[in-house]
MOPAC internal coordinates of N, CA, C and O (Angstrom, degrees):
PM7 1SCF
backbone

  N    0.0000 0     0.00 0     0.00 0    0    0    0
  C    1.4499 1     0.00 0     0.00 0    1    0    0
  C    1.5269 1   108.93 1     0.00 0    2    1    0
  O    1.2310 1   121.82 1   -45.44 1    3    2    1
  N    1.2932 1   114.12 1   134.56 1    3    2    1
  C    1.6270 1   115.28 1   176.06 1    5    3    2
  C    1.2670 1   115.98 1   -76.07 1    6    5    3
  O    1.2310 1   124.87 1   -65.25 1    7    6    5
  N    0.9855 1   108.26 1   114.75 1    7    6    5
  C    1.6880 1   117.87 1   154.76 1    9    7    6
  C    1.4512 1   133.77 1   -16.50 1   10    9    7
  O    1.2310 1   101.32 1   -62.98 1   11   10    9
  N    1.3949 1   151.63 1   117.02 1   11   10    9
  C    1.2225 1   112.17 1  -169.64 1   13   11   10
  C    1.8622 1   119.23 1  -100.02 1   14   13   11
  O    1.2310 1   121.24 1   -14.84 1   15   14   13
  N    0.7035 1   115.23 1   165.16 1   15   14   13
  C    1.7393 1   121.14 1  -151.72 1   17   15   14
  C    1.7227 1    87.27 1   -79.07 1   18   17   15
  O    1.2310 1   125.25 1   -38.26 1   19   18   17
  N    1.8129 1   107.52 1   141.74 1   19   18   17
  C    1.0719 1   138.28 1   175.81 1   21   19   18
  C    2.0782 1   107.79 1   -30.02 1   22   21   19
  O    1.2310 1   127.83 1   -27.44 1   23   22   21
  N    1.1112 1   102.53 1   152.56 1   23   22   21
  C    1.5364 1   113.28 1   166.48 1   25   23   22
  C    1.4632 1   117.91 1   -73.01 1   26   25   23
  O    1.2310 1   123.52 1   154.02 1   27   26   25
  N    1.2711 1   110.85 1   -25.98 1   27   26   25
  C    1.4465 1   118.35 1   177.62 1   29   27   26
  C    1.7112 1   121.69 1   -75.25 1   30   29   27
  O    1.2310 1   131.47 1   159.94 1   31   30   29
  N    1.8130 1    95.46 1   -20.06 1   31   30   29
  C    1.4173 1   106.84 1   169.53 1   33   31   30
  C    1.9748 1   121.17 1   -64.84 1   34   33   31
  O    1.2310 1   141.52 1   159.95 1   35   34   33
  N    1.2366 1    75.84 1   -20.05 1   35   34   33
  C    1.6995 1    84.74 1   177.28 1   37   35   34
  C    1.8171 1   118.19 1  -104.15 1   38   37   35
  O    1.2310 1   128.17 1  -169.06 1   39   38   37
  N    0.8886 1   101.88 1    10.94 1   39   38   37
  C    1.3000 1   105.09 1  -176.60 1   41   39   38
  C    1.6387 1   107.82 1   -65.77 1   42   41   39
  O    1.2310 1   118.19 1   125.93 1   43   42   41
  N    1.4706 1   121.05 1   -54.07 1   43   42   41
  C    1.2292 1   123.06 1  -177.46 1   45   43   42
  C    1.5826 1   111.18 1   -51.81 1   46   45   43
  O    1.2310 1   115.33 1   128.08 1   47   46   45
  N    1.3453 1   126.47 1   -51.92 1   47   46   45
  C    1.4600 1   114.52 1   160.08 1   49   47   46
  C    1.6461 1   121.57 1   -36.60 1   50   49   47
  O    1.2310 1   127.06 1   125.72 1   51   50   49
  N    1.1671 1   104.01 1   -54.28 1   51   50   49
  C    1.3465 1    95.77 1  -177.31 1   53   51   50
  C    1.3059 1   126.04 1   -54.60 1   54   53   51
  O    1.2310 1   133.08 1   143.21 1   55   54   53
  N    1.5286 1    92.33 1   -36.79 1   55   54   53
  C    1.9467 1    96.29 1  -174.42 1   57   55   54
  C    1.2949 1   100.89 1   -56.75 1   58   57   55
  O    1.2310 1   126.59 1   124.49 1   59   58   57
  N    1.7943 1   104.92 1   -55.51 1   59   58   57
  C    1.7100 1    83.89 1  -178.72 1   61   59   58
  C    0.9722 1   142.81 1   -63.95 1   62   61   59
  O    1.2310 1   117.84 1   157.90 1   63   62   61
  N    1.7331 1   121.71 1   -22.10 1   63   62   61
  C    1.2540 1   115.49 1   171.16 1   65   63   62
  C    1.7297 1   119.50 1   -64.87 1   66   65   63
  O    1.2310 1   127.29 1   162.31 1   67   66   65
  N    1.5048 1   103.58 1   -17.69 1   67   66   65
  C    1.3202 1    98.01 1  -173.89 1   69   67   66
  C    1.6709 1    97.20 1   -86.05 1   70   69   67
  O    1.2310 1   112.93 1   165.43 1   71   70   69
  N    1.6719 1   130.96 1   -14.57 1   71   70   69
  C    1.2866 1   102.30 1   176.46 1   73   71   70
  C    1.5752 1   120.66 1   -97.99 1   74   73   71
  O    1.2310 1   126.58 1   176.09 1   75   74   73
  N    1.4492 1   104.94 1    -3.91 1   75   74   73
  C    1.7192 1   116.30 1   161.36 1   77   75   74
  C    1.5082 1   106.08 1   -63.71 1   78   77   75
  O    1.2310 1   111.88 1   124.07 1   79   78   77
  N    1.1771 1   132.92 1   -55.93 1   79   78   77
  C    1.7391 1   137.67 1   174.16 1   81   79   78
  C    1.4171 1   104.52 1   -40.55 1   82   81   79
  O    1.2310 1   119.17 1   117.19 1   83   82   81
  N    1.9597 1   119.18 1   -62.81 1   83   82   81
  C    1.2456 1    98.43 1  -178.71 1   85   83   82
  C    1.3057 1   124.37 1  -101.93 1   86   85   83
  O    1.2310 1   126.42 1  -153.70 1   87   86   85
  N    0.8337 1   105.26 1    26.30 1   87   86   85
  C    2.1170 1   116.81 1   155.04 1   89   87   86
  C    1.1887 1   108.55 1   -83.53 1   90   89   87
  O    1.2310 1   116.52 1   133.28 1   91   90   89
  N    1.5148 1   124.22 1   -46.72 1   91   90   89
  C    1.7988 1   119.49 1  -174.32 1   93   91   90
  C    1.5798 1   102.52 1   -78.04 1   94   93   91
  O    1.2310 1   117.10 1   151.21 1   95   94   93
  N    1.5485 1   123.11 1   -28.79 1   95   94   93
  C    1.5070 1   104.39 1   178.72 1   97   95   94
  C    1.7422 1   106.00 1   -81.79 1   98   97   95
  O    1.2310 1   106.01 1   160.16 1   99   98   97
  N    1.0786 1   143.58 1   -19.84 1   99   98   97
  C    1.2309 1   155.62 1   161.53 1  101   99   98
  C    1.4593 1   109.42 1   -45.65 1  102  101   99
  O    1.2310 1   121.10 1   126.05 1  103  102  101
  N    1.3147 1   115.51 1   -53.95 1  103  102  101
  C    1.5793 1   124.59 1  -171.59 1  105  103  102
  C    1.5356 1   103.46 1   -91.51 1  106  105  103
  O    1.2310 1   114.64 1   153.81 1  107  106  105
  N    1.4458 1   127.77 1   -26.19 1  107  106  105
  C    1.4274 1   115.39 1   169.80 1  109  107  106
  C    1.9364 1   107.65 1   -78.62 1  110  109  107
  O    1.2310 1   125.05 1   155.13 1  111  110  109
  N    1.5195 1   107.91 1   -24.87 1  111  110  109
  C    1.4086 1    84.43 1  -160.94 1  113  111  110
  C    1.7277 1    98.32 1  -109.37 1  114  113  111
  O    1.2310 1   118.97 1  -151.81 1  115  114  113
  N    1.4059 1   119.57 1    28.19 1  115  114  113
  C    1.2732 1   144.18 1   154.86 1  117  115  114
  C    1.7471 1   125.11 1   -68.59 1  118  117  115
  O    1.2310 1   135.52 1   119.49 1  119  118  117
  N    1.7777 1    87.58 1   -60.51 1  119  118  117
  C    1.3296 1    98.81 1   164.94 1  121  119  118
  C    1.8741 1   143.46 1   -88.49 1  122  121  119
  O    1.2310 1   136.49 1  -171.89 1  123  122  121
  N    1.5480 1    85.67 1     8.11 1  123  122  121
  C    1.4767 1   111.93 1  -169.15 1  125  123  122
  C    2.3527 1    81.80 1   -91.43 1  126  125  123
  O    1.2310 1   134.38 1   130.49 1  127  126  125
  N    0.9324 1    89.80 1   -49.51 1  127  126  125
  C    1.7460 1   107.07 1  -166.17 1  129  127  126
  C    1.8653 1    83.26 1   -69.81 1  130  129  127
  O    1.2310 1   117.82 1    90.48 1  131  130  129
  N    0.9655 1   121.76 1   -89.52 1  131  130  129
  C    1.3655 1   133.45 1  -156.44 1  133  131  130
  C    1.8294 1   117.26 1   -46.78 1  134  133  131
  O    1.2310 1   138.71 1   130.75 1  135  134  133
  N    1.3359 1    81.33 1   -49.25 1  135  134  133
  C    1.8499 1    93.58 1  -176.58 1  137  135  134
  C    1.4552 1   123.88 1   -62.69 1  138  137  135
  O    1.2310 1   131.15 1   -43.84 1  139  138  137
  N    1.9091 1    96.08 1   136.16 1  139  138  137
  C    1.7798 1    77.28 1  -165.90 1  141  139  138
  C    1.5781 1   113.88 1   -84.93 1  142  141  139
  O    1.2310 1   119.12 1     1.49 1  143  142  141
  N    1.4094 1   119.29 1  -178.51 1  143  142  141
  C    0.9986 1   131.56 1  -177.30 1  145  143  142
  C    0.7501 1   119.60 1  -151.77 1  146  145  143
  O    1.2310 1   117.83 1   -59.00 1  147  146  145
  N    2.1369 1   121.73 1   121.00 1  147  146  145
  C    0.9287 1   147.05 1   -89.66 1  149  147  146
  C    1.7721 1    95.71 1  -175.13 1  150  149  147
  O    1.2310 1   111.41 1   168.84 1  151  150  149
  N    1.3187 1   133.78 1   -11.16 1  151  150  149
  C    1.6552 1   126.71 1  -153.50 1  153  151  150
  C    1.3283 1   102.98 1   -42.67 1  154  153  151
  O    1.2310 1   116.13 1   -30.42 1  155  154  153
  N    1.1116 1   124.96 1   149.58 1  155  154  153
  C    1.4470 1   155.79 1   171.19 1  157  155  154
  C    1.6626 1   121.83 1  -134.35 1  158  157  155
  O    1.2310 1   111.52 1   -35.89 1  159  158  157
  N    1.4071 1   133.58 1   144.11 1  159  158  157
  C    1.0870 1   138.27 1  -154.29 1  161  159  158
  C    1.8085 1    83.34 1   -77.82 1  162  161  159
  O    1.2310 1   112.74 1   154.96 1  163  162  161
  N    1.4780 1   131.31 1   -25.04 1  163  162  161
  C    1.1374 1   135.54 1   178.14 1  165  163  162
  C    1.5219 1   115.67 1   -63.07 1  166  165  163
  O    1.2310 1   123.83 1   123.50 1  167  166  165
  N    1.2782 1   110.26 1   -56.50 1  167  166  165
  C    1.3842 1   120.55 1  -167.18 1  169  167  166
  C    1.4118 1    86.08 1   -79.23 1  170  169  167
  O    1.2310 1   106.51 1   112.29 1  171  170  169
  N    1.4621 1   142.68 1   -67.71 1  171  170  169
  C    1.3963 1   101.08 1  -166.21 1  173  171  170
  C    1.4285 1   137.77 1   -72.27 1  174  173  171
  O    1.2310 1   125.23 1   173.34 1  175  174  173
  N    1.1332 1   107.56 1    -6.66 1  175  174  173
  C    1.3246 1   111.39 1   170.30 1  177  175  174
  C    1.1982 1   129.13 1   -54.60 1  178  177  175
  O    1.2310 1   112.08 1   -46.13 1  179  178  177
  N    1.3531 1   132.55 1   133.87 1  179  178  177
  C    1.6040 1   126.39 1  -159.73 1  181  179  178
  C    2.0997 1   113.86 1   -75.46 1  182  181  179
  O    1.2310 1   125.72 1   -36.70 1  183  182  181
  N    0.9382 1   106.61 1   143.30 1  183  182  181
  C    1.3089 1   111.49 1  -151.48 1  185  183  182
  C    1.5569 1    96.73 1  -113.98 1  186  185  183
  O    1.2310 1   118.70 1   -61.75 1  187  186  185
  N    1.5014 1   120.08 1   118.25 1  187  186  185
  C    1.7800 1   127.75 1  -176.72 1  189  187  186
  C    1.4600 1    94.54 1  -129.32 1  190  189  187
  O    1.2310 1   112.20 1   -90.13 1  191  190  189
  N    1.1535 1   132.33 1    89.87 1  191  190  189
  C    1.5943 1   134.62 1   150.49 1  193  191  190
  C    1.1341 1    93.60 1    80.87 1  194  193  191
  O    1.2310 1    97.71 1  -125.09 1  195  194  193
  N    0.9112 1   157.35 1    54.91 1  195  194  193
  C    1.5033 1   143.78 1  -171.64 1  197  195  194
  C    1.4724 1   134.37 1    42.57 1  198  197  195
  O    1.2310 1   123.64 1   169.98 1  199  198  197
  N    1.6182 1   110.62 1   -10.02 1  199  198  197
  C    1.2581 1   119.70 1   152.63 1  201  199  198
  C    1.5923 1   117.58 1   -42.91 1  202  201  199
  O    1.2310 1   133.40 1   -29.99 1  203  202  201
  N    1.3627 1    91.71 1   150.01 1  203  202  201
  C    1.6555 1   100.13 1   170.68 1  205  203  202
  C    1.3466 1   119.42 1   -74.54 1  206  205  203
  O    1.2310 1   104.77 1   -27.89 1  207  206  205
  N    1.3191 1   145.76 1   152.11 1  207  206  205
  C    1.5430 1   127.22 1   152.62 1  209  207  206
  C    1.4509 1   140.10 1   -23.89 1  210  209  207
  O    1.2310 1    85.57 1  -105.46 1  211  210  209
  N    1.1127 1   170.86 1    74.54 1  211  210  209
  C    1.1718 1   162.08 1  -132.03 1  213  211  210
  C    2.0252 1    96.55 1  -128.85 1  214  213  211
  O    1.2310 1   133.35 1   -73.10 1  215  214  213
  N    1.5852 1    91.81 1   106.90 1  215  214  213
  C    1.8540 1    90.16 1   176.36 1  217  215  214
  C    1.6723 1   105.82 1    81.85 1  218  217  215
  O    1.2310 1   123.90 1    -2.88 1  219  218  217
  N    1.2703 1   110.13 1   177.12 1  219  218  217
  C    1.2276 1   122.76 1   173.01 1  221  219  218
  C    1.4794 1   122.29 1   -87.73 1  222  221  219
  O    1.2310 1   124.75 1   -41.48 1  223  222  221
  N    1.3578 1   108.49 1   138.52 1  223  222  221
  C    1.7365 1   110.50 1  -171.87 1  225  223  222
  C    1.5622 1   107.32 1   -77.43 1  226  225  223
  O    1.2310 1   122.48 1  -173.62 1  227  226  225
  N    1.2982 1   112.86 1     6.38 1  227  226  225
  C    1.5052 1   104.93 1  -173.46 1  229  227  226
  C    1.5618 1    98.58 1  -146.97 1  230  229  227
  O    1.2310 1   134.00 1  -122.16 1  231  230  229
  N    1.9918 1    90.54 1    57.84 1  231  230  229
  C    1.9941 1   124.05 1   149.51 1  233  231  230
  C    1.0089 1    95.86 1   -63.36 1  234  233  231
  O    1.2310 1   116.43 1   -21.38 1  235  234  233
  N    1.3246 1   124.40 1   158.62 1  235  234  233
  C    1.3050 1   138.59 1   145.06 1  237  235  234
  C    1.5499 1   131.06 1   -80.98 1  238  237  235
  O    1.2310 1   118.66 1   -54.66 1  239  238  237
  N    1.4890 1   120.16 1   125.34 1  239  238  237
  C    1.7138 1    93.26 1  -168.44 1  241  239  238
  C    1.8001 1   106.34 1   -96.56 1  242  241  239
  O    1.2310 1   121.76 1   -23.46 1  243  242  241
  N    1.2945 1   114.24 1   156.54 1  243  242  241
  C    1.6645 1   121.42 1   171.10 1  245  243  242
  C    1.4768 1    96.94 1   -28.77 1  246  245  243
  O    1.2310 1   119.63 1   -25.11 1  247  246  245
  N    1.6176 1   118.32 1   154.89 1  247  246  245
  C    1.6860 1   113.91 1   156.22 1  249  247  246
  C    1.7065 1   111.69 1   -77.43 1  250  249  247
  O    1.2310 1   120.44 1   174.52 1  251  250  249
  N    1.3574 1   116.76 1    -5.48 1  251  250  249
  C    1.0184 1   111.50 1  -147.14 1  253  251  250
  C    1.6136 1    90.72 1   -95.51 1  254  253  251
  O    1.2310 1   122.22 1   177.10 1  255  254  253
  N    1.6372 1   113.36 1    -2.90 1  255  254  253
  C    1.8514 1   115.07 1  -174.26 1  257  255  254
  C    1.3366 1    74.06 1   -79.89 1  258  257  255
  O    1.2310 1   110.02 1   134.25 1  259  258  257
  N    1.5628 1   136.34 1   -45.75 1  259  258  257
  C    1.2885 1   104.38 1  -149.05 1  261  259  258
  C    1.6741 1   127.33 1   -92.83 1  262  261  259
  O    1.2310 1   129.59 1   173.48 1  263  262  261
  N    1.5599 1    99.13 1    -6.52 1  263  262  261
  C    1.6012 1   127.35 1   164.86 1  265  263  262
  C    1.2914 1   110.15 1   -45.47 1  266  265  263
  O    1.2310 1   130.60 1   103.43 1  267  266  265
  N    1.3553 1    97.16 1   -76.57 1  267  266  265
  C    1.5658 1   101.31 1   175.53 1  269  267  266
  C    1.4595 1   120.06 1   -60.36 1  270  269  267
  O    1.2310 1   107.21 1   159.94 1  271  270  269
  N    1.1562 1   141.43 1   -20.06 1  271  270  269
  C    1.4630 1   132.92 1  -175.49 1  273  271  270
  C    1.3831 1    92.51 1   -64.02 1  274  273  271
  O    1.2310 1   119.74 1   136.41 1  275  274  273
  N    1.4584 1   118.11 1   -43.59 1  275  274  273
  C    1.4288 1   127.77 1  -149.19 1  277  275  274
  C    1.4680 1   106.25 1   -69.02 1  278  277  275
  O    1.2310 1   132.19 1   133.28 1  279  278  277
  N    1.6537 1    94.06 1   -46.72 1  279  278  277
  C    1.6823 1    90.08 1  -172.82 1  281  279  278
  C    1.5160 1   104.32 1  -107.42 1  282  281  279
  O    1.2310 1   116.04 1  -114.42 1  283  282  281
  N    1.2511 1   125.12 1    65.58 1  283  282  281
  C    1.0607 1   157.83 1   168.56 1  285  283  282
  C    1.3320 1   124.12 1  -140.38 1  286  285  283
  O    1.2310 1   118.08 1   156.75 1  287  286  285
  N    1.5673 1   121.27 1   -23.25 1  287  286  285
  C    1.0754 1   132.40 1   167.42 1  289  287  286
  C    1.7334 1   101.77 1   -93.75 1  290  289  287
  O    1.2310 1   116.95 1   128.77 1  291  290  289
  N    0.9673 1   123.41 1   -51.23 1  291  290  289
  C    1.5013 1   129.92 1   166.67 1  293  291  290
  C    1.5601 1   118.19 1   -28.64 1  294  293  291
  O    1.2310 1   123.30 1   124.48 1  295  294  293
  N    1.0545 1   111.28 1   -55.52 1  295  294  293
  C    1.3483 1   142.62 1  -163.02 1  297  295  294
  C    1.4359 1   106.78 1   -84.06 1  298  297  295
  O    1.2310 1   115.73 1   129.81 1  299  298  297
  N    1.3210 1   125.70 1   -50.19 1  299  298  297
  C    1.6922 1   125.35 1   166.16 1  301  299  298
  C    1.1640 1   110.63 1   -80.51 1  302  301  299
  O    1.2310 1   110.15 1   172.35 1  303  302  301
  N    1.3367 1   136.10 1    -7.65 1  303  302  301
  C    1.6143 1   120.12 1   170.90 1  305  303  302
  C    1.3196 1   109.89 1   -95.37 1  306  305  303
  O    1.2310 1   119.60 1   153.84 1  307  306  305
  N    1.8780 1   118.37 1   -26.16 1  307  306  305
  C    1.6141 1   113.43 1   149.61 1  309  307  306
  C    1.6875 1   114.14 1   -34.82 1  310  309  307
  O    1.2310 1   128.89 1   107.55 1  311  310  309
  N    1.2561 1   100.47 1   -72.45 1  311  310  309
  C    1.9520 1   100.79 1  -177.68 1  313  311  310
  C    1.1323 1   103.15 1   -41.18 1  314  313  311
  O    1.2310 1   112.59 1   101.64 1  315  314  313
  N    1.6623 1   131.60 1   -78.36 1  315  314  313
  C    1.1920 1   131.61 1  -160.35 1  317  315  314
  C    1.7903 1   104.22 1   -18.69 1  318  317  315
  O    1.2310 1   116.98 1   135.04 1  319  318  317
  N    1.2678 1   123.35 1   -44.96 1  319  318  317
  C    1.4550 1   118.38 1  -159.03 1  321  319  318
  C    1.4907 1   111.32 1   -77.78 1  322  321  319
  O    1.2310 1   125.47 1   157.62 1  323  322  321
  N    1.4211 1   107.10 1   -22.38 1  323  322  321
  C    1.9750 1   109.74 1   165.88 1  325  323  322
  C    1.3399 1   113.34 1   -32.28 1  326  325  323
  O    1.2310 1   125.76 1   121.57 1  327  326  325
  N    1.8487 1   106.54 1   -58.43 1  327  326  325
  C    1.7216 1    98.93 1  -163.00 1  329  327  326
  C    1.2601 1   114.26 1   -71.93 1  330  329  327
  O    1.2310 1   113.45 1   168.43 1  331  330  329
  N    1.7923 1   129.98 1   -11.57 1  331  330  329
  C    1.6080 1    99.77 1   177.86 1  333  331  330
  C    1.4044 1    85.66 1   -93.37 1  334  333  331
  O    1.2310 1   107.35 1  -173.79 1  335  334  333
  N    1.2255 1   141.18 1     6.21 1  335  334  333
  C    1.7464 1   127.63 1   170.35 1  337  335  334
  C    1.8156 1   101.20 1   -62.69 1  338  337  335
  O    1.2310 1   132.29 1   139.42 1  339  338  337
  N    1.2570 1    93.87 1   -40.58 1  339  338  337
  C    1.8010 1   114.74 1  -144.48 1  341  339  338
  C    1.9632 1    87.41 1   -75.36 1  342  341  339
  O    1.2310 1   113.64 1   140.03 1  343  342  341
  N    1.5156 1   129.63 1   -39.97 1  343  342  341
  C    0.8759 1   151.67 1   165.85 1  345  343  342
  C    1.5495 1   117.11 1   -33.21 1  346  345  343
  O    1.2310 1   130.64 1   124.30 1  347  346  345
  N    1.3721 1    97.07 1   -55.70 1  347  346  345
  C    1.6353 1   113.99 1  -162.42 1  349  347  346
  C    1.8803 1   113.76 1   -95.97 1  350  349  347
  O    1.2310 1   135.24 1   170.27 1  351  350  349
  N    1.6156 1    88.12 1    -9.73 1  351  350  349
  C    1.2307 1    89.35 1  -161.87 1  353  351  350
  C    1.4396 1   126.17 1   -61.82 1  354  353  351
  O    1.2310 1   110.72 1   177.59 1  355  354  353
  N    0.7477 1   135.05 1    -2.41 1  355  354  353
  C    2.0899 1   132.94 1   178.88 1  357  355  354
  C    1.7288 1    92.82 1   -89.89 1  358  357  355
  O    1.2310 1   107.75 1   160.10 1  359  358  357
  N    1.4281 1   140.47 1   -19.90 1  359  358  357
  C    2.0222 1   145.41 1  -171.10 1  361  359  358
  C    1.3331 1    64.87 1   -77.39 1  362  361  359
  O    1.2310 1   115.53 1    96.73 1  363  362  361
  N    1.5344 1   126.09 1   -83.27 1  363  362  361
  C    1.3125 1   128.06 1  -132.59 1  365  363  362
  C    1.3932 1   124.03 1   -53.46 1  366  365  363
  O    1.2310 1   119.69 1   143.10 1  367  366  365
  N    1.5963 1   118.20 1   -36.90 1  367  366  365
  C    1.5006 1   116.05 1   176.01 1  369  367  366
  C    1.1195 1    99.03 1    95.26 1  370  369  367
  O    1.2310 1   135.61 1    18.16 1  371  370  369
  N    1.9623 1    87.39 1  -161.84 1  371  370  369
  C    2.1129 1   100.95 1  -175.90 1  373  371  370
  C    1.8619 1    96.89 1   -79.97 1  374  373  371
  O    1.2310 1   123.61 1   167.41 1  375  374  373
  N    1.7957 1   110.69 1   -12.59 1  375  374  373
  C    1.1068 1    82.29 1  -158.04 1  377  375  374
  C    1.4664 1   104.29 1   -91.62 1  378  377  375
  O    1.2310 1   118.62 1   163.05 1  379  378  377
  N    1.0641 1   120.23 1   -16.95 1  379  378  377
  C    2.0484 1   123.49 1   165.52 1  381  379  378
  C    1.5751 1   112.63 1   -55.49 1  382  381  379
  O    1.2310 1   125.32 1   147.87 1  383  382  381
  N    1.4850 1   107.39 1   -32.13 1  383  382  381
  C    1.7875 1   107.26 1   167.76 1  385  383  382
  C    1.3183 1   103.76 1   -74.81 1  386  385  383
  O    1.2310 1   109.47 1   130.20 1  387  386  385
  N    1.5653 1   137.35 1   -49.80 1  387  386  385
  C    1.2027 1   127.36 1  -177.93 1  389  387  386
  C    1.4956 1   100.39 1   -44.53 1  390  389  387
  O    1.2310 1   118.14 1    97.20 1  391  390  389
  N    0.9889 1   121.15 1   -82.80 1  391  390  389
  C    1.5919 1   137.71 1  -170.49 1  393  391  390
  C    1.4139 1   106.63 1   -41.47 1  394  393  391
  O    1.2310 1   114.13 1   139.70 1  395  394  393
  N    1.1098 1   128.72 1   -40.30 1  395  394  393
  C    1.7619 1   116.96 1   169.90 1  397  395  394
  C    1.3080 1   117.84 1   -76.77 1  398  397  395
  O    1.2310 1   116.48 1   140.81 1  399  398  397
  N    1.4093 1   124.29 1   -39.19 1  399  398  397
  C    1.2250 1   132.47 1   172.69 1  401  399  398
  C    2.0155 1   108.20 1   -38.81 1  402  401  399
  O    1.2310 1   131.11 1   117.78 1  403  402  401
  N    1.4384 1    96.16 1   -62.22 1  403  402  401
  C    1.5468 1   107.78 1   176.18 1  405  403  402
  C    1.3592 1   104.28 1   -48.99 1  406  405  403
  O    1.2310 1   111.03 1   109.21 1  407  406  405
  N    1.3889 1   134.48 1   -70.79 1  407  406  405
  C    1.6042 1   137.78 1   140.41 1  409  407  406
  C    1.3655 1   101.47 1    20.33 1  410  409  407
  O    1.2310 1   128.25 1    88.26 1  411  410  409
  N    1.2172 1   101.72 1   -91.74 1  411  410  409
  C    1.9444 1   114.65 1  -172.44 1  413  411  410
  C    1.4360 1   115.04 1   -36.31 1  414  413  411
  O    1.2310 1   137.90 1   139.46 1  415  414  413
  N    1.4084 1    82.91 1   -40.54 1  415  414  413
  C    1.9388 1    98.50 1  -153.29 1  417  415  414
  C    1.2364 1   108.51 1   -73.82 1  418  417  415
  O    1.2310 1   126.16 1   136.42 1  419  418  417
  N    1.3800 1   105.76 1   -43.58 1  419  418  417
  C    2.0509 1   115.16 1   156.75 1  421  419  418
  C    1.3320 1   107.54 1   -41.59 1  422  421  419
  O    1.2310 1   124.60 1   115.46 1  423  422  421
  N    1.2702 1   108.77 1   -64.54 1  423  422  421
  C    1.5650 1   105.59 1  -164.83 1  425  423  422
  C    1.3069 1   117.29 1   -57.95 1  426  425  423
  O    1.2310 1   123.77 1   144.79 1  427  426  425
  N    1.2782 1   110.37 1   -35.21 1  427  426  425
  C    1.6682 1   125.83 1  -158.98 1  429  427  426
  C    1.7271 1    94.65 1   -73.54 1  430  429  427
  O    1.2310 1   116.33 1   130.05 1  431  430  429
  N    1.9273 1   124.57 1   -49.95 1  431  430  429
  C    0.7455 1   117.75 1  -179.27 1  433  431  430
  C    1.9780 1   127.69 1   -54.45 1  434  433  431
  O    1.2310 1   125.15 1   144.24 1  435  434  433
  N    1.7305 1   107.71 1   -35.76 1  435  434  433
  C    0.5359 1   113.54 1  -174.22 1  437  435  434
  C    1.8763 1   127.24 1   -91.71 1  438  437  435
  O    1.2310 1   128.20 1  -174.39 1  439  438  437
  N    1.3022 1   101.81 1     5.61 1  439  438  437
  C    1.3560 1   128.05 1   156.77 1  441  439  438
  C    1.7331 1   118.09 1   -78.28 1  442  441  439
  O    1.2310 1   127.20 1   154.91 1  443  442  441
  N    1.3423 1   103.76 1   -25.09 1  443  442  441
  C    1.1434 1   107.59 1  -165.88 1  445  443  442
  C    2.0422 1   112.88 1   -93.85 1  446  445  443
  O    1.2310 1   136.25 1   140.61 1  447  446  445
  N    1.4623 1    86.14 1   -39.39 1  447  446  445
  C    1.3555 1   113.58 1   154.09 1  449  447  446
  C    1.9293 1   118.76 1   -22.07 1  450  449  447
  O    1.2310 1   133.19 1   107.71 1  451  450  449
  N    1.8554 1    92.12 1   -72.29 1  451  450  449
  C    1.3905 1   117.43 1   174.30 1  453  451  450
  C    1.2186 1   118.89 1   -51.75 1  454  453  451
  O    1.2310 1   125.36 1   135.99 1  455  454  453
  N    1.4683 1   107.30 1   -44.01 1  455  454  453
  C    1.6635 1   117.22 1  -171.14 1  457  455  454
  C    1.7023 1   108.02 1   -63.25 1  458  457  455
  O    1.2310 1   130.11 1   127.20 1  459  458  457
  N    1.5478 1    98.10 1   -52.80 1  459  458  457
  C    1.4862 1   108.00 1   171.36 1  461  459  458
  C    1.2055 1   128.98 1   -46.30 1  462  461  459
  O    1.2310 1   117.50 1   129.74 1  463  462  461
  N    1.9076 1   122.36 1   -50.26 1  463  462  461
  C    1.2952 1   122.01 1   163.72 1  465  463  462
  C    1.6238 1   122.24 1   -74.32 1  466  465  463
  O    1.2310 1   133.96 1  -141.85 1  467  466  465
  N    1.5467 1    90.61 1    38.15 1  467  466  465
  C    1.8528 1    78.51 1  -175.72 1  469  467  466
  C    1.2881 1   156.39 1    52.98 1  470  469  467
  O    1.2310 1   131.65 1  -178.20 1  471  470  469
  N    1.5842 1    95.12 1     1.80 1  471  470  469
  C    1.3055 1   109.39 1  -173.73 1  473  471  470
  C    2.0247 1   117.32 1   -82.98 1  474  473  471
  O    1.2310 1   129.55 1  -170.02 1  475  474  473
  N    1.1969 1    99.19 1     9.98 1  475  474  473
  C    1.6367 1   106.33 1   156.42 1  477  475  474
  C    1.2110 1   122.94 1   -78.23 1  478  477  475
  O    1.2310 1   120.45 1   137.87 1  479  478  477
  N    1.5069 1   116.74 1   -42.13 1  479  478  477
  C    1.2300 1   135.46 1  -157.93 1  481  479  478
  C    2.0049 1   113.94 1   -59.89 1  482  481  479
  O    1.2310 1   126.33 1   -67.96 1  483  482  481
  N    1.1606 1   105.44 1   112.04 1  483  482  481
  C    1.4511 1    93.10 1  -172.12 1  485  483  482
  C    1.2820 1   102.68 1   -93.28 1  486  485  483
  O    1.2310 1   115.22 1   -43.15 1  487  486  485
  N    1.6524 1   126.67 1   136.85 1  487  486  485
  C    1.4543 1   121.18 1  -176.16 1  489  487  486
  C    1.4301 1   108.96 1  -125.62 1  490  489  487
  O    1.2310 1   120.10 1   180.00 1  491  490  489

């Protein structure tokens, strides 16, 4: 078993991380001190494409915008993993099809799951 390499081997990381830390608090609390300030009913006002405001920025949204983002994000980073399957596939054999198939079959069940509790349904 290898040994693991001295504490002193790491020292040079550290320095730098310790002189990246105090360069960024230096340069934030430089420009916090230095920078002018100027507020305007313009500048603070919250800014969407150049649209104007319409209503208050602190609506509440459905849970159900944020359901679906979720399992929509869930759900495409499952796929994402097909193409290096789809890639590899002639190394892999029957047993990389066994094993993706199960893959699917998870997913598929658990898509199906979602569909059932309604949680697609936008109302």
């Amino acid at each position: 078993m290898d040994a693991l390499p001295p504490l002193s081997e790491y020292l040079p990381i550290l320095m730098l991380l310790g002189v990246a830390l105090i360069f960024g608090l230096i340069i934030v609390t430089l420009s916090s001190l230095i920078g002018p300030r100027n507020p305007t009913v313009e500048k603070l006002s919250p800014y969407e494409c150049g649209i104007p405001q319409v209503g208050s920025s602190r609506d509440r949204f459905s849970i159900r915008f944020y359901l679906i983002a979720m399992l929509f994000i869930l759900f495409d980073i499952e796929v994402v993993f097909l193409f290096p399957w789809a890639v590899v596939l002639r190394s892999l054999k029957l047993t990389g099809l066994i094993t993706m198939g199960i893959f699917i079959l998870v997913l598929l069940i658990g898509f199906l799951y979602v569909w059932k509790k309604g949680a697609l349904e936008w109302e």
